[in-house]
Structure formats: structure tokens, C-alpha cells
PyMOL commands that place a pseudoatom at each C-alpha (Angstrom):
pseudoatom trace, name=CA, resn=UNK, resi=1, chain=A, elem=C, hetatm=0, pos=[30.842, -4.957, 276.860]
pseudoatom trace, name=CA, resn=UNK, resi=2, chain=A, elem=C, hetatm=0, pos=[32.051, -1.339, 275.107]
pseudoatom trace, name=CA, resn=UNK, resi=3, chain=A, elem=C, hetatm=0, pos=[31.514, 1.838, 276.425]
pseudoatom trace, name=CA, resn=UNK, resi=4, chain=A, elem=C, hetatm=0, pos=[32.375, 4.318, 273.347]
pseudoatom trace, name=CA, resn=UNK, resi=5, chain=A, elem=C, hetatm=0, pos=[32.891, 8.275, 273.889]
pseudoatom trace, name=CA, resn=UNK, resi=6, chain=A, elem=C, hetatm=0, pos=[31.501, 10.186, 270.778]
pseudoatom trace, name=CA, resn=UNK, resi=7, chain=A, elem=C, hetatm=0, pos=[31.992, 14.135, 269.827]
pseudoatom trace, name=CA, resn=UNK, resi=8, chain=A, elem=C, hetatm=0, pos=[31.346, 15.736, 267.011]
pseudoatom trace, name=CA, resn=UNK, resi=9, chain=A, elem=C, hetatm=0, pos=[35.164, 17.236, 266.797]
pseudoatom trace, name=CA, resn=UNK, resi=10, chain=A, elem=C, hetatm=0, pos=[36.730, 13.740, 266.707]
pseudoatom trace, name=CA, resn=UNK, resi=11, chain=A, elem=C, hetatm=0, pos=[36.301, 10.158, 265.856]
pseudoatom trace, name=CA, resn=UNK, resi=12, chain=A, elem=C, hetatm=0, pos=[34.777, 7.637, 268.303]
pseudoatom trace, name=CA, resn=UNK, resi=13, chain=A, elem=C, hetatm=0, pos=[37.264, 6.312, 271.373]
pseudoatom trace, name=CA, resn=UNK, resi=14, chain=A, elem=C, hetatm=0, pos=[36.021, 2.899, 272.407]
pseudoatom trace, name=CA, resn=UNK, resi=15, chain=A, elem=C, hetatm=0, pos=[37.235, 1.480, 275.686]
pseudoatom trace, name=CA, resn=UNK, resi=16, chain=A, elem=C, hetatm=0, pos=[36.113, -2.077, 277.366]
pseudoatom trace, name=CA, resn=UNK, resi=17, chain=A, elem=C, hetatm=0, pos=[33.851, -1.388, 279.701]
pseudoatom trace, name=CA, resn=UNK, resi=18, chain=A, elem=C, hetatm=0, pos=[35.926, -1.740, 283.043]
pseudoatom trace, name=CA, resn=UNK, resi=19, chain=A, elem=C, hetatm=0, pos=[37.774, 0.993, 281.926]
pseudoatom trace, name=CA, resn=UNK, resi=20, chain=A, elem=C, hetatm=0, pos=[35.112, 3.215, 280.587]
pseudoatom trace, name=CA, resn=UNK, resi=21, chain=A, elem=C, hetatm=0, pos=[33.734, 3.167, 283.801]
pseudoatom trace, name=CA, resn=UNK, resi=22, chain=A, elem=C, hetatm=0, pos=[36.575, 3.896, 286.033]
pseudoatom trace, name=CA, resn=UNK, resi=23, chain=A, elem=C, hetatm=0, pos=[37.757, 6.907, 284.053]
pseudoatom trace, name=CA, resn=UNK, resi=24, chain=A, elem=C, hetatm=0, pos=[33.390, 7.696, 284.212]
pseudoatom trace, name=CA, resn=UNK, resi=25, chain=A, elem=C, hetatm=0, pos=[34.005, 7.769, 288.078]
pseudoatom trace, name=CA, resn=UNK, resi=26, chain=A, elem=C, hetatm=0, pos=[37.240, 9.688, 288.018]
pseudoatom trace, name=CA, resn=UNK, resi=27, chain=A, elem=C, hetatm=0, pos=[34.975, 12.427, 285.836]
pseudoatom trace, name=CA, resn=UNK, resi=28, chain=A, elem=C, hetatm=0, pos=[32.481, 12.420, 289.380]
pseudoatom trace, name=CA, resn=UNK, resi=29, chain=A, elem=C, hetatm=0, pos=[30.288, 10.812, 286.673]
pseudoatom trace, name=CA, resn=UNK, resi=30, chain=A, elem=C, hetatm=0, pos=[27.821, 7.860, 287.462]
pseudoatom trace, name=CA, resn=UNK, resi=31, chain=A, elem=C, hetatm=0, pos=[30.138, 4.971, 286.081]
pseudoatom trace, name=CA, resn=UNK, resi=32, chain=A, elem=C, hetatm=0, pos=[27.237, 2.749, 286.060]
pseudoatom trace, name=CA, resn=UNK, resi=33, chain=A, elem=C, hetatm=0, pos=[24.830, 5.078, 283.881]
pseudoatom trace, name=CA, resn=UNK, resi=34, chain=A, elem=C, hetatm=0, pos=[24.159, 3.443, 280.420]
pseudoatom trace, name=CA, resn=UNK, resi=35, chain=A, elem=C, hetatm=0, pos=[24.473, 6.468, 278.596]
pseudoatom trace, name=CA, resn=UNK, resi=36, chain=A, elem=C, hetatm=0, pos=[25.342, 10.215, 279.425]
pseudoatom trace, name=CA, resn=UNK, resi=37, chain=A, elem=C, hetatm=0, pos=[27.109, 13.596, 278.907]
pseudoatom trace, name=CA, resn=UNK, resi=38, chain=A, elem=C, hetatm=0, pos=[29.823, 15.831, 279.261]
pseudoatom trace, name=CA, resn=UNK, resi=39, chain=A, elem=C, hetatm=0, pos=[28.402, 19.498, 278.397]
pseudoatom trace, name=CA, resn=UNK, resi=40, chain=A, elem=C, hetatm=0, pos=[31.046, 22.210, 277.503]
pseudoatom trace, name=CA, resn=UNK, resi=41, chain=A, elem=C, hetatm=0, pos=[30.961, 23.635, 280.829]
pseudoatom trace, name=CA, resn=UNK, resi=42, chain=A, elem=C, hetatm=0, pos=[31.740, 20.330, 281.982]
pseudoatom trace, name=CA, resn=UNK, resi=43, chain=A, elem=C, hetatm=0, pos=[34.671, 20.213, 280.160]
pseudoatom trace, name=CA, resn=UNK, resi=44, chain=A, elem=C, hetatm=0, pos=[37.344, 22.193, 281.401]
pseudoatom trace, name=CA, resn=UNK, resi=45, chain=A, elem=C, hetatm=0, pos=[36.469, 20.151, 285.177]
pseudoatom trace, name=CA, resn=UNK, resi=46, chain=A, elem=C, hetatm=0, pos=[36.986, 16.851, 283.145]
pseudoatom trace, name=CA, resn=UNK, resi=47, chain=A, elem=C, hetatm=0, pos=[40.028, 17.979, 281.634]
pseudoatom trace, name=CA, resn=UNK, resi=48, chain=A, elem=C, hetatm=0, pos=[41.784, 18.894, 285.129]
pseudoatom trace, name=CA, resn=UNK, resi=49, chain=A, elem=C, hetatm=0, pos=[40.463, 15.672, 286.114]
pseudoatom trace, name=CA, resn=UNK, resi=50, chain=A, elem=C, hetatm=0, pos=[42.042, 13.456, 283.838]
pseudoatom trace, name=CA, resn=UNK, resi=51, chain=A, elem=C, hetatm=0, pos=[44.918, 16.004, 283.942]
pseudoatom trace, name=CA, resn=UNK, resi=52, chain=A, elem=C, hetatm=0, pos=[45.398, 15.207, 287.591]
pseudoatom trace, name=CA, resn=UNK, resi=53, chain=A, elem=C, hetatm=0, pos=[44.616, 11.842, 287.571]
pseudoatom trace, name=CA, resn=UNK, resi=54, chain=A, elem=C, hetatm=0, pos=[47.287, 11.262, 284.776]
pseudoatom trace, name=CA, resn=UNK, resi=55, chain=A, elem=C, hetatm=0, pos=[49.888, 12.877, 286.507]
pseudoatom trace, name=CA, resn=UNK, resi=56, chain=A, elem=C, hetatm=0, pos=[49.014, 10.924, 289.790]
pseudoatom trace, name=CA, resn=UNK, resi=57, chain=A, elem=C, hetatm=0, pos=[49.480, 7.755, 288.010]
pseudoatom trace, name=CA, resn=UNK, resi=58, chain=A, elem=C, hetatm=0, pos=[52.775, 9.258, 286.560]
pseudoatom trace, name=CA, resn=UNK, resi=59, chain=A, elem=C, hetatm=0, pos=[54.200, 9.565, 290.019]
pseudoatom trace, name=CA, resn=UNK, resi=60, chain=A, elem=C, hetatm=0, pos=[53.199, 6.305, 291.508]
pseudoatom trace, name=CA, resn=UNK, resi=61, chain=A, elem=C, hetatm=0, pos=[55.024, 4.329, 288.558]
pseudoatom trace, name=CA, resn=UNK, resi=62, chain=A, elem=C, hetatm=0, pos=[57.948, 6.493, 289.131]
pseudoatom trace, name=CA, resn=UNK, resi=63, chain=A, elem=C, hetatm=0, pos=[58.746, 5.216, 292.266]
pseudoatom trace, name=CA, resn=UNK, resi=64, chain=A, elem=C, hetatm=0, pos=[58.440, 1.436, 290.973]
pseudoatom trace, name=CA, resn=UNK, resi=65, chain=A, elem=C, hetatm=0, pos=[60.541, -1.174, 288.464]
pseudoatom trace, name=CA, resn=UNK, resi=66, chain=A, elem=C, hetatm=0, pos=[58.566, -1.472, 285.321]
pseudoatom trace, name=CA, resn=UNK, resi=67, chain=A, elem=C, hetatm=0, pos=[57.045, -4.255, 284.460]
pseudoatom trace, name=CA, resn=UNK, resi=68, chain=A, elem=C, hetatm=0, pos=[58.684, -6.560, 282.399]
pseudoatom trace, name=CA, resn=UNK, resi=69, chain=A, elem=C, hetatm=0, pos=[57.968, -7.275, 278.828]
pseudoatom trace, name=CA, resn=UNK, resi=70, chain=A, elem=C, hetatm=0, pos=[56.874, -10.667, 277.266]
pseudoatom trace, name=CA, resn=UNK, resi=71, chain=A, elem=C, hetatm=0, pos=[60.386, -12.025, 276.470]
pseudoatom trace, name=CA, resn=UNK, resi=72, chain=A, elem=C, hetatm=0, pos=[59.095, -13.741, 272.826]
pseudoatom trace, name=CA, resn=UNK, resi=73, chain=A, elem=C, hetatm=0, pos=[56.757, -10.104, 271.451]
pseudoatom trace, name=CA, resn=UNK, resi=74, chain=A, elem=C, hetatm=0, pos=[58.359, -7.500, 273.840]
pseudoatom trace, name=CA, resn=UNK, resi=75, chain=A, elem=C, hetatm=0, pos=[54.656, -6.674, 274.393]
pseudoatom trace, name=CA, resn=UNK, resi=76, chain=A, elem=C, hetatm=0, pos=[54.102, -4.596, 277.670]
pseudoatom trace, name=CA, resn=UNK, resi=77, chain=A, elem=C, hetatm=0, pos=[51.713, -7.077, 279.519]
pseudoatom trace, name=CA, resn=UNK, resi=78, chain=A, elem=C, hetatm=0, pos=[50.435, -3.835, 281.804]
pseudoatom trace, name=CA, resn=UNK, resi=79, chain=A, elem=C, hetatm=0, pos=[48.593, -1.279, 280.401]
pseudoatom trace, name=CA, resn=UNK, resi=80, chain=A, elem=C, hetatm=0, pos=[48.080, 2.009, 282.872]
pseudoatom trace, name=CA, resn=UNK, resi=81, chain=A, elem=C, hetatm=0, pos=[45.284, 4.240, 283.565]
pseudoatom trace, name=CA, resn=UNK, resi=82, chain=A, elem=C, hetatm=0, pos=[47.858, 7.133, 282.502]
pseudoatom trace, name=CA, resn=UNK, resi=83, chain=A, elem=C, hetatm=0, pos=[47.831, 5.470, 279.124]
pseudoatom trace, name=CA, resn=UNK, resi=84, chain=A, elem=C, hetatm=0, pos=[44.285, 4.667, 278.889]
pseudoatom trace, name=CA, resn=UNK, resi=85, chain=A, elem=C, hetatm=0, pos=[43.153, 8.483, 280.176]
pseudoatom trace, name=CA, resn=UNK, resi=86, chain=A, elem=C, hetatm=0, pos=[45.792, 9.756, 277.569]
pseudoatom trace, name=CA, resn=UNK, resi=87, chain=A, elem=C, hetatm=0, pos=[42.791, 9.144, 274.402]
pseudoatom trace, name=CA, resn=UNK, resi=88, chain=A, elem=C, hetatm=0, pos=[40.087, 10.656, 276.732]
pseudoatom trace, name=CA, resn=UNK, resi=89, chain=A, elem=C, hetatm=0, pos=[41.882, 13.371, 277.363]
pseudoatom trace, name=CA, resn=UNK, resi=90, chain=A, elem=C, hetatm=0, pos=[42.828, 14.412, 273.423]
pseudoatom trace, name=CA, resn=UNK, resi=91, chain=A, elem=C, hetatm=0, pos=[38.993, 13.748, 272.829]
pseudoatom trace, name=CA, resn=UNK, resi=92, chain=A, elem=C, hetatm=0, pos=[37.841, 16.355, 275.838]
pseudoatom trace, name=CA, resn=UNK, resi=93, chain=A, elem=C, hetatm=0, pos=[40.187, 18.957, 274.552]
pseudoatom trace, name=CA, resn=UNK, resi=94, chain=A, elem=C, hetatm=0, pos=[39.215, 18.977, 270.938]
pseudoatom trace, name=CA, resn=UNK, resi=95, chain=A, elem=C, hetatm=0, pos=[35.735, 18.703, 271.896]
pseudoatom trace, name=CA, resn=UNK, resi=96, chain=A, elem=C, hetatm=0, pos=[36.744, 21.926, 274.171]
pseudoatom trace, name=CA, resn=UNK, resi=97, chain=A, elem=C, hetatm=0, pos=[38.592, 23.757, 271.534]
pseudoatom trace, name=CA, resn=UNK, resi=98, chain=A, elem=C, hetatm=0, pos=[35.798, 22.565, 268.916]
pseudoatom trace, name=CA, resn=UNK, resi=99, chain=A, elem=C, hetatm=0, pos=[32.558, 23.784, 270.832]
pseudoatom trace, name=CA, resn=UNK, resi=100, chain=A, elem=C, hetatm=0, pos=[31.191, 19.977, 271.319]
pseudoatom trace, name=CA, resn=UNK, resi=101, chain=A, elem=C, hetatm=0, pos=[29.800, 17.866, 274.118]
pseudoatom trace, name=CA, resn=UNK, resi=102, chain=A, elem=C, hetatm=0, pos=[31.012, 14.311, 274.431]
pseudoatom trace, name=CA, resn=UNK, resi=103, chain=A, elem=C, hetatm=0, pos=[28.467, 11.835, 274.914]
pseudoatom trace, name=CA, resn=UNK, resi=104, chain=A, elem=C, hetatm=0, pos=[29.496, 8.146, 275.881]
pseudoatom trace, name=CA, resn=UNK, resi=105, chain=A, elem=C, hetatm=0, pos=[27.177, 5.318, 275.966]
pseudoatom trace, name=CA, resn=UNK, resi=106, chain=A, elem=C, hetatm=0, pos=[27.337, 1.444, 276.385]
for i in range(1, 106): cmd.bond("trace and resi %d" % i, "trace and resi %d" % (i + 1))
show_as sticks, trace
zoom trace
């Protein structure tokens, strides 16, 4: 299953639902809800958030060897929560800078 973030000041960001839901918990938002919001006075909360959360991901990785690549595509086989936040994050400030709620549902 999807869980898809909409705002009016950007294009939809979809995201399997596994991950949807743990950057829905990060927000102190119910990750199991089907549907909600994040008003514009929610915003700047959601922004630090991610903002932290980002940079606490950062720092863990730092202090570890990367994961390799697949040898044949070069592909990184592990994707972070730094780089899945990353898209949430550009959609929250927009939305912020833009006047619009983001809404996300399943």
C-alpha cells in the first residue's frame, strides 16, 4: 500500500506505506490514521522535526562504513530515512512558504 502527501504548493510525494508511516510517527502524528493533516501552524514543528531527525540519521551513518553497492548496477541497495525525509521536508517548506496544509492519505 501508498501513503501519498498532497499540498496545494507542490506536486504529490508518494512513499510505500512503511515509510509513510514512520516519518507520520516522527511528525507525533498517528502513523496508523488513514488519512490526516498538517495545518500551517503545524508546520514549522514538522519542519524541525524532520530537520532533526535528518540530521540524527546524518550522524549515525557517519560513524559507520557505507554500504556497499551492487557490484553489476552500482545501485545503493540501502536507502536511509535521511534520504527518504529529504522529499517531505521540500514539500513542508513550500507548503510553509506557500500558505498550504499538507494532507496525506492512504
Amino acid at each position: 500500500m501508498l501513503v501519498t502527501f498532497k499540498s496545494a504548493a507542490s506536486g504529490d510525494l508518494v512513499m510505500f506505506e512503511k515509510n509513510g508511516r514512520e516519518l507520520l510517527a516522527l511528525l507525533g502524528k498517528e502513523p496508523e490514521a488513514v488519512r490526516g493533516i498538517v495545518t500551517l501552524e503545524q508546520l514549522p514543528a514538522a519542519i524541525a522535526a524532520l530537520r532533526t531527525a535528518i540530521a540524527a540519521d546524518k550522524a549515525r551513518q557517519a560513524g559507520q562504513p557505507a554500504d556497499e553497492n551492487d557490484a553489476e548496477t552500482g545501485v545503493d541497495r540501502k536507502i536511509n530515512l535521511s534520504q527518504r525525509a529529504l522529499p517531505l521536508l521540500d514539500l513542508f517548506e513550500r507548503s510553509l512558504q506557500e500558505s498550504e496544509p499538507v494532507t496525506w492519505g492512504a
